[in-house]
C-alpha positions in Angstrom: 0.0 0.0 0.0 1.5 3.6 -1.0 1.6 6.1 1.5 -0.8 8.4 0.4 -3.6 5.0 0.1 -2.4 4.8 3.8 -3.1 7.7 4.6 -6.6 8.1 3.2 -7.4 4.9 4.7 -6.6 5.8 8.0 -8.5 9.0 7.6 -11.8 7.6 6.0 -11.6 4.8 9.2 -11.3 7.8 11.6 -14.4 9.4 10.2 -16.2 6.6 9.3 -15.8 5.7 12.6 -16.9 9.3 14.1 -20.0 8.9 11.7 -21.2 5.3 12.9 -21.0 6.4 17.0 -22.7 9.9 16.3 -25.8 8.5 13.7 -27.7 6.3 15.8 -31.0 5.6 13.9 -31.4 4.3 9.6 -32.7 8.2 9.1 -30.1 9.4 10.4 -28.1 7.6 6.6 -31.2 8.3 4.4 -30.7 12.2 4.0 -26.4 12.1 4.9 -24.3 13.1 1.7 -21.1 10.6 2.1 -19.8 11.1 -1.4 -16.1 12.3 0.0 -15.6 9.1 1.9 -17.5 6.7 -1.1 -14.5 8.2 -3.2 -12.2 7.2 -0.8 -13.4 3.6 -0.7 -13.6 3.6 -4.7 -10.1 5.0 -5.0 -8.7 2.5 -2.1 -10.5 -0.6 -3.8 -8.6 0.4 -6.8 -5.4 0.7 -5.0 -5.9 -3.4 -4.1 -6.7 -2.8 -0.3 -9.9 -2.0 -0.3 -11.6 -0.1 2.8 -11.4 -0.4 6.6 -13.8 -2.6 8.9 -15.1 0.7 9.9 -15.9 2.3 6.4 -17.3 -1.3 4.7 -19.6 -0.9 8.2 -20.7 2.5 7.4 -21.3 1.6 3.7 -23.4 -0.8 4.5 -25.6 1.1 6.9 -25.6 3.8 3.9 -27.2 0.9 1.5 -29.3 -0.2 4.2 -30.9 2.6 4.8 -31.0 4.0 0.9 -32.9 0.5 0.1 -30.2 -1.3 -1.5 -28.4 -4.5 -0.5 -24.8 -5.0 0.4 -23.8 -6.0 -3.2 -25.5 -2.6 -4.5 -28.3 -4.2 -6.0 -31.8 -2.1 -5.5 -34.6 -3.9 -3.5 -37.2 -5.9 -5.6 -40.4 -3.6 -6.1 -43.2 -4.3 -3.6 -46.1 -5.9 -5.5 -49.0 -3.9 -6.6 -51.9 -4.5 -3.3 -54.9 -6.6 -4.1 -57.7 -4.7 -4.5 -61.3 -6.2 -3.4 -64.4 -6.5 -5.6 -67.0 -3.7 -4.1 
């Protein structure tokens, strides 16, 4: 790992890690704009290392709470309700 991937890994763990004690509830992810620290996992998973514990946790929580699943995938849409005759 270069320097500088250790250094932005240590960084996004440090924040990530700041994020996940401070958010406490799914709603908390829903509205959050995390696009610096998605970089930073894109650019370390490039790199060959990939993210921390700490960020992969936070990522997931992000999905979670966005609707998708842990491989990125969207949810299946919820079937239509059944309607009753009058």
């Amino acid at each position: 790992m270069t320097r500088e991937a250790e250094l932005i890994r240590a960084l996004a763990e440090d924040l990530a890690l700041e994020i996940l004690t401070s958010y406490t509830s799914a709603e908390d992810f829903e509205d959050a704009d995390f696009s610096s620290l998605g970089r930073a996992a894109v650019y370390l998973e490039e790199q060959g290392d990939g993210p921390g514990p700490a960020l992969q946790e936070l990522i997931a929580k992000i999905q979670s709470a966005a609707g998708a699943s842990a491989d990125g995938t969207p949810p299946p849409p919820e079937p239509p309700p059944i309607v009753g005759e009058p």
